[in-house]
Structure formats: C-alpha cells, structure tokens
C-alpha positions, 0 to 999 in steps of 0.5 A, spaced: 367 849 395 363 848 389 356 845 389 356 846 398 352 850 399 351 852 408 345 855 412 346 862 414 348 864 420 344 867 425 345 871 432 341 874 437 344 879 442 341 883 447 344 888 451 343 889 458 340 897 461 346 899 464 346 900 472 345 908 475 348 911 479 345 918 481 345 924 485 351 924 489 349 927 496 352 931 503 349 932 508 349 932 516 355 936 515 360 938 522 367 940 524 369 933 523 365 929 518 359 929 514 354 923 511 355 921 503 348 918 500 347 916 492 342 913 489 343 906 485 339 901 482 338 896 486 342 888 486 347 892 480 353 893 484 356 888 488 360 894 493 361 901 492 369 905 494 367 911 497 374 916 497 375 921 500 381 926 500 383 933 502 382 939 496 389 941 498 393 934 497 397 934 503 393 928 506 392 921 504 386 919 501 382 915 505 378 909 503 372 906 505 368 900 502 360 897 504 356 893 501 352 894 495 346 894 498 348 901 502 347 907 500 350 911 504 355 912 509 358 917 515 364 919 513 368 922 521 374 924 523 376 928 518 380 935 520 375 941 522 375 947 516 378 943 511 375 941 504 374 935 501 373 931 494 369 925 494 369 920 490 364 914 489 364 908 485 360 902 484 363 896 483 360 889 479 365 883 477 372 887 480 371 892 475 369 900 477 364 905 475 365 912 473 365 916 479 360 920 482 363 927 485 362 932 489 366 937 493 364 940 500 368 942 506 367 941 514 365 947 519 370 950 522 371 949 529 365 952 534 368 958 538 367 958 545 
C-alpha cells in the first residue's frame, strides 16, 4: 500500500548442541550373554531401546528399554556360540536416535 511504510522484521534463532551418543561397547562376555555400555550426554535422552538379534535371523529380536540415566545393561539368556547384532537408540520426545552398533558373539559352551 503506498505511503505505508512497516518495521522490518527481525528473528533470533539458536540452535541447541545435538545429544552424543558414543563408544558402543561389549564386555563381560560368556556362553549366554554379554554386558552393553555406551556413553551419552547426561539428561539428553529420555530412554534408550537396546535390540538384540542373532546374525543369522532365525530368531526373534529382542527388545530392552532403561532409563535415560543407565548406560549400560546385562544382556542373558542368550544361545551359547552364536552371533549378535546390537543396536542402541536413544530416545527424546518419542523420536529415536540413529543407532549405535556393534557385533559380537557368545562363547561357545565350556567343555567338561
């Protein structure tokens, strides 16, 4: 309209750091399970889904959630001599993470 003139318009936006989510790691590994740790920054992440399925497919996943303030879990009852793929996600706000993953296999059963 002529002889109207308007302020500019201004914004201000911040970007917030993204949460990490590192160094997926197995440990404490025997015949039927294994130990999971990650590290993660602190009070970013409400949950984390931790899956866990056989390389082979042939059996179904297994599913596990805990608190965003654990970082690690026992993972038991798995078969002996078998391998694993495990995947972690970090949830916030009902939305998930890329996964962190790793691979590993349970001893094989001890000989007597």
């Amino acid at each position: 309209i002529q002889g109207w003139r308007s302020q500019p318009l201004t914004a201000v936006a911040a970007t917030e750091e993204k949460p990490k989510m590192e160094n997926l790691m197995v440990s404490h590994i025997n015949s039927y399970g294994f130990k999971i740790s990650w590290n993660a920054t602190d009070g970013a992440y409400e949950s984390f889904v931790i899956m866990v399925r056989d390389s082979g497919r042939l059996l179904e996943p297994m599913e596990h959630k805990v608190s965003g303030d654990r970082h690690s879990i026992d993972i038991k009852g798995l078969i002996t001599g078998i391998g694993y793929d495990i995947n972690v996600y970090g949830v916030a706000s009902d939305q998930r993470s890329k996964p962190l993953y790793a691979k590993t296999a349970t001893e094989a059963e001890p000989e007597v």
